[in-house]
LUMSE-546901 format. One record per residue (C-alpha): residue in one letter; x, y, z. Coordinates in steps of 0.1 Angstrom, whole numbers, always signed. Each point is the difference from the previous one (the first is absolute). Layout:
# residues N
<r 'A',<X,Y,Z>>;
...
This chain:
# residues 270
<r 'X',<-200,+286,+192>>;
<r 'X',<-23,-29,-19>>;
<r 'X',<+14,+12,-32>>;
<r 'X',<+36,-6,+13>>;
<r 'X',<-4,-31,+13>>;
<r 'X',<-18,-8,-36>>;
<r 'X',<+26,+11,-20>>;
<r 'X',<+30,-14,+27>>;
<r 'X',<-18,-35,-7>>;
<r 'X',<-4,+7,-36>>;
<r 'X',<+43,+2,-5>>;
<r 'X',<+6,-29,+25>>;
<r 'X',<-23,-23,-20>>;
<r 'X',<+18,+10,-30>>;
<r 'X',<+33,-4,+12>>;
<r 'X',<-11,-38,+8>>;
<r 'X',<-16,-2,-35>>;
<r 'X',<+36,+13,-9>>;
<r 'X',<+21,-22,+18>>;
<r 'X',<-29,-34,-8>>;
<r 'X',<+12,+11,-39>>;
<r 'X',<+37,+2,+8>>;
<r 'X',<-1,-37,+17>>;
<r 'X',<-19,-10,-29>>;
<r 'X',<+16,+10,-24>>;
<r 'X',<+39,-13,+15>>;
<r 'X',<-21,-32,+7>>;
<r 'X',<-9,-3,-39>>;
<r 'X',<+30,+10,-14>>;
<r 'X',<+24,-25,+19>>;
<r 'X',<-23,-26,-16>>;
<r 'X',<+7,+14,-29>>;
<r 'X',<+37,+2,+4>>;
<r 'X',<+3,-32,+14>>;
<r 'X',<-23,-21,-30>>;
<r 'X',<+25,+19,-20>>;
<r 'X',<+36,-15,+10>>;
<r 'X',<-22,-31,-6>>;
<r 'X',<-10,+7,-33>>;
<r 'X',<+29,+15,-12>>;
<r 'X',<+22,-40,-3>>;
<r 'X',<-26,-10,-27>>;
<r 'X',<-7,+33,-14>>;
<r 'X',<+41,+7,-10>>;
<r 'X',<-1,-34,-17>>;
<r 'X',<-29,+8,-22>>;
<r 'X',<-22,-25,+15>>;
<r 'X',<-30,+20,+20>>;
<r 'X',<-16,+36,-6>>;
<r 'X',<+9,+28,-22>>;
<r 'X',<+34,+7,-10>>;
<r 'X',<+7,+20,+28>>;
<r 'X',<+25,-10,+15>>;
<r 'X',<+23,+32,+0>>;
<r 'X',<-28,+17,+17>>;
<r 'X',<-2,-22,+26>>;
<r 'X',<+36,-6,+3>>;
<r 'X',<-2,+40,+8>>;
<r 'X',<-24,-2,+24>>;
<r 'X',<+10,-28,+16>>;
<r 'X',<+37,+17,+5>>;
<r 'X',<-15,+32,+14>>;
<r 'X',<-16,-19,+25>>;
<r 'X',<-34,+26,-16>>;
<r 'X',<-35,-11,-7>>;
<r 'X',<-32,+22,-18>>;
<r 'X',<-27,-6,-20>>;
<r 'X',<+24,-8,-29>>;
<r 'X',<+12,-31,+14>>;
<r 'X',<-32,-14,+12>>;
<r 'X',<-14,+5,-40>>;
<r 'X',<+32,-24,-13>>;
<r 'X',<-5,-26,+22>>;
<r 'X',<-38,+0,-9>>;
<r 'X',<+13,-8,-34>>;
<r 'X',<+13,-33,+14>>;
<r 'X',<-31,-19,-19>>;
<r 'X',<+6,-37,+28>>;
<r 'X',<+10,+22,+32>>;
<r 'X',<-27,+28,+1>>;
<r 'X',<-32,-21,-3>>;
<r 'X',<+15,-23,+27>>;
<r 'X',<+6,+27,+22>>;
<r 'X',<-32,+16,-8>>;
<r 'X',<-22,-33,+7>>;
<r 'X',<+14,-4,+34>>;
<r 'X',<-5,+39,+10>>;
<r 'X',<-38,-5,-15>>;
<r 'X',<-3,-33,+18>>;
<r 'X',<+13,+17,+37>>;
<r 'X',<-18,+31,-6>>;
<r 'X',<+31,+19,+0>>;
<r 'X',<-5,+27,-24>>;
<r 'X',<+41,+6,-10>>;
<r 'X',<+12,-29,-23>>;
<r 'X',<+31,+12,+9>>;
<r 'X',<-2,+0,+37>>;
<r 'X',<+25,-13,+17>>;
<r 'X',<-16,-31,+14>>;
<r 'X',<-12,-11,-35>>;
<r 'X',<+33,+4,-14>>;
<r 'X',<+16,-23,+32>>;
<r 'X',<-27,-25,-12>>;
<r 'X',<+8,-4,-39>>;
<r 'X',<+33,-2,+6>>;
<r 'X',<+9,-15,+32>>;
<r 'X',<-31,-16,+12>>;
<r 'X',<-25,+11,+33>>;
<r 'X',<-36,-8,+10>>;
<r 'X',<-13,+27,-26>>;
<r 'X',<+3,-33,-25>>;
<r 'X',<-28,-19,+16>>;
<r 'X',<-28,+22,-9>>;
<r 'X',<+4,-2,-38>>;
<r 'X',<-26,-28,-7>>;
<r 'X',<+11,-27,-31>>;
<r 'X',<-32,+21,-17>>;
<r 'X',<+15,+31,+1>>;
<r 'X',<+39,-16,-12>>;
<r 'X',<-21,-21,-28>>;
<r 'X',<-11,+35,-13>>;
<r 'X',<+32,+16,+0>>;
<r 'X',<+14,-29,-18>>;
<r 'X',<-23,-1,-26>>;
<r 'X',<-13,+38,-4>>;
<r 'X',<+35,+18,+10>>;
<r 'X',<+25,-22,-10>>;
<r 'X',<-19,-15,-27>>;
<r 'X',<+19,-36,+8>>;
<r 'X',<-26,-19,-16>>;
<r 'X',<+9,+16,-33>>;
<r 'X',<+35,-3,+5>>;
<r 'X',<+4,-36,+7>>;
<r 'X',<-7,-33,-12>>;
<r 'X',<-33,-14,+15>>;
<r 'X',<+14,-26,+18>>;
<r 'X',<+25,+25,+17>>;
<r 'X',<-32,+26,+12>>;
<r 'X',<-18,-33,+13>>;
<r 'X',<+32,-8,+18>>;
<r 'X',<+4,+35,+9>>;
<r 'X',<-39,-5,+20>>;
<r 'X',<+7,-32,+15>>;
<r 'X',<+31,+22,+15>>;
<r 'X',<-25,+28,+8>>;
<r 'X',<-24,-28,+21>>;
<r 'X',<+34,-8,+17>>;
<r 'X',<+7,+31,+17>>;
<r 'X',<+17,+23,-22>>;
<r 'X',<+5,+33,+16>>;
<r 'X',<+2,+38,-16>>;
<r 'X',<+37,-2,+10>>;
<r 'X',<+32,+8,-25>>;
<r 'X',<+16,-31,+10>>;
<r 'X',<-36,-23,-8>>;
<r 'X',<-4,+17,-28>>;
<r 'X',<+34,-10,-14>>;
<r 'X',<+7,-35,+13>>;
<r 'X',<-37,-14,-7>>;
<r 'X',<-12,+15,-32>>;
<r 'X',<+1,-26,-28>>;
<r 'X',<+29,+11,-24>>;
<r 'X',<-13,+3,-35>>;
<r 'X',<+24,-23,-18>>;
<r 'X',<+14,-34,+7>>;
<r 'X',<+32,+2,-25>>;
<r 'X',<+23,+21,+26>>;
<r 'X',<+25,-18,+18>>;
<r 'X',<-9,-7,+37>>;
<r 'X',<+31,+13,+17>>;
<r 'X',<-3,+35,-22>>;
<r 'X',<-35,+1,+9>>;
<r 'X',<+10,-9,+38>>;
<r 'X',<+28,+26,+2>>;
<r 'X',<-25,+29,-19>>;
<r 'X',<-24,-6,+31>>;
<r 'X',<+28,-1,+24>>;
<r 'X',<+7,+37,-9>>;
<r 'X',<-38,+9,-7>>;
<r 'X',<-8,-11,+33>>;
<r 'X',<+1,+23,+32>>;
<r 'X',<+31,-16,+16>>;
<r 'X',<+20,+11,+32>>;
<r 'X',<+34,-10,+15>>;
<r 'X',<+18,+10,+34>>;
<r 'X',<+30,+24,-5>>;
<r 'X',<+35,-15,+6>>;
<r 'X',<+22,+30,-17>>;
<r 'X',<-6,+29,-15>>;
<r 'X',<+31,+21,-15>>;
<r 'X',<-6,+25,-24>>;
<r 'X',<-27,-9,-25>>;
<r 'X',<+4,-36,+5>>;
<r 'X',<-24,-16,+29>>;
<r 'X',<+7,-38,+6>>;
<r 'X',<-30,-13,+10>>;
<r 'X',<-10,-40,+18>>;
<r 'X',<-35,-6,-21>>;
<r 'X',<-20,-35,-8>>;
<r 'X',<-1,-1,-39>>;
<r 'X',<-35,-15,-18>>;
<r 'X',<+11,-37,-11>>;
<r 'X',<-19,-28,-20>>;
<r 'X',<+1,-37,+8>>;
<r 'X',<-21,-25,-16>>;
<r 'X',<-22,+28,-16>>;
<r 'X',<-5,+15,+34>>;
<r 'X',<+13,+35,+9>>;
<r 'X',<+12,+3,+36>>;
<r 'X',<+28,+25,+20>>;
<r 'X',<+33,-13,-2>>;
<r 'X',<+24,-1,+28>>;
<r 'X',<+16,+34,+5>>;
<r 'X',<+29,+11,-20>>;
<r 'X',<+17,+34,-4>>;
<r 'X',<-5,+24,-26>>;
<r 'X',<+18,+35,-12>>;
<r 'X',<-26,+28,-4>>;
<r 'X',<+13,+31,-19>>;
<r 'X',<-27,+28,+18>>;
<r 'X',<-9,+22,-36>>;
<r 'X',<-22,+31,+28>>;
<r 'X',<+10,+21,+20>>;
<r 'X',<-18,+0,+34>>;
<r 'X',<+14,+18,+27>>;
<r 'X',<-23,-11,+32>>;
<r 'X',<+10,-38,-8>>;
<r 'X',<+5,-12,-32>>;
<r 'X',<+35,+18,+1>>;
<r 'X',<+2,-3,+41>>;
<r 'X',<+5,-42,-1>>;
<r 'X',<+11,-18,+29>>;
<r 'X',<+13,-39,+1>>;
<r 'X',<-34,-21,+17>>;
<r 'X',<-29,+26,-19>>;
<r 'X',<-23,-17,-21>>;
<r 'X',<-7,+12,-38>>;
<r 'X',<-22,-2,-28>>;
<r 'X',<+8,-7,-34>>;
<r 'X',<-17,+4,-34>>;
<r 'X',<+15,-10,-33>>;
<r 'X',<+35,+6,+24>>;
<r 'X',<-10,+33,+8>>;
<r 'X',<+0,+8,+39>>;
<r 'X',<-34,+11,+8>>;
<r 'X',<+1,+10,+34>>;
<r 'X',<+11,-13,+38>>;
<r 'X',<-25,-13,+18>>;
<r 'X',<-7,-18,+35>>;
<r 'X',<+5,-36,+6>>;
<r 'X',<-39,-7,+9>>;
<r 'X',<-8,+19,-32>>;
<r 'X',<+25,-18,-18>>;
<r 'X',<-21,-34,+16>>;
<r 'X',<-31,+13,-16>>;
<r 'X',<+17,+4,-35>>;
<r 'X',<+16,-39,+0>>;
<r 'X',<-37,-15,+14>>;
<r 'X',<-19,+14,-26>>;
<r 'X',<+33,-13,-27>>;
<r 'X',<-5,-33,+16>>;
<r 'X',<-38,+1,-7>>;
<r 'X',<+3,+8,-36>>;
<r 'X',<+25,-28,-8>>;
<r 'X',<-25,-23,+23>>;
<r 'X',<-28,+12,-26>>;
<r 'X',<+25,-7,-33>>;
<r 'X',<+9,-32,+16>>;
<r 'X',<-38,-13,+2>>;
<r 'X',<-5,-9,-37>>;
């Protein structure tokens, strides 16, 4: 009877062992999946990570995730390190779990336990910026760093120094318009074409600020059948380089535009 009741326990801890992996391993892999359709805008364009972007295209449409996928978008040499310092800095041992994806690219209260040591370091040793620009830019680049910066997409793109002054301000302005995590609330969607009500990134008198809403025609370039492809009029979206991301919750969507409206408060400071 004891060796019943031994083995009986024996297969029901297992099956939970079983089922712990299963949850895991869906948990992981929708982080994965869901960095992706973030890294794929860039990626296409030949700006970020390896050229990949068929692969991912593929995945992305099959709505599939494995190992595969997780190793390409650890070849993203500015998105990896982020998301690993913020796993490392919230003990979270996945840099690909789901909450430290939320965090680079949308913004929540993982952010806040990165220390400016521990972004200074990734700066200098990961992203080598001290090499790569002038030494005016890097000490303006710190002075940022003392002034909040976060390991966010969107602070990452609107307050690092840009490397040259000869581009043309409303080039520059429009690049991070499209490099930035944006989102806009649906007003149509027909076909491939979503029309979308979105604040655009402006600049007056040197200073970057949201503009007052105006519409914009999104062509949708992924197939995403639970809601990408399933758009209703009032649902909020995000965009990178144009490309829909994903639908996501007004409250969310609030978290995203605070930490937008930090960064440009950080570029504004100089």
């Amino acid at each position: 009877m004891k060796g019943k009741v031994s083995n009986l326990a024996f297969y029901i801890t297992y099956i939970k062992n079983i089922i712990v992996l299963l949850w895991y391993t869906l948990t992981y892999m929708d982080g994965v999946l869901r960095c992706s359709r973030y890294a794929f805008g860039p990626n296409r364009l030949h700006f970020c990570g390896p050229d990949a972007n068929r692969e991912i295209w593929d995945y992305l449409n099959d709505g599939f995730t494995d190992f595969g996928l997780q190793k390409l978008l650890k070849g993203f040499e500015t998105l990896y390190p982020y998301l690993d310092r913020i796993a490392r800095s919230n003990h979270i041992p996945d840099p690909f779990d789901p909450r430290v994806v939320e965090a680079y690219w949308i913004g929540n209260s993982l952010l806040d336990q990165v220390d400016k040591q521990t972004l200074h370091t990734y700066f200098i040793d990961d992203l080598r910026m001290k090499d790569k620009l002038p030494i005016k830019k890097f000490r303006l680049l710190e002075k940022r760093l003392g002034k909040g910066i976060l390991p966010n997409h969107n602070h990452h793109v609107l307050t690092m120094p840009k490397q040259s002054d000869t581009e043309d301000i409303a080039t520059y302005v429009e690049a991070l318009d499209s490099c930035r995590i944006s989102w806009g609330k649906v007003i149509k969607a027909s076909g491939p074409e979503i029309l979308i009500l979105y604040e655009p990134l402006i600049v007056t008198n040197n200073k970057l600020s949201l503009g007052t809403p105006i519409e914009k025609k999104i062509v949708r370039r992924l197939d995403a059948d639970y809601d990408i492809e399933m758009l209703q009029p009032d649902q909020y979206i995000t965009l990178h380089w144009d490309i829909p991301c994903e639908v996501l919750t007004h409250s969310i969507i609030k978290q995203l535009r605070k930490h937008t409206l930090q960064a440009i408060q950080i570029a504004n400071l100089d």
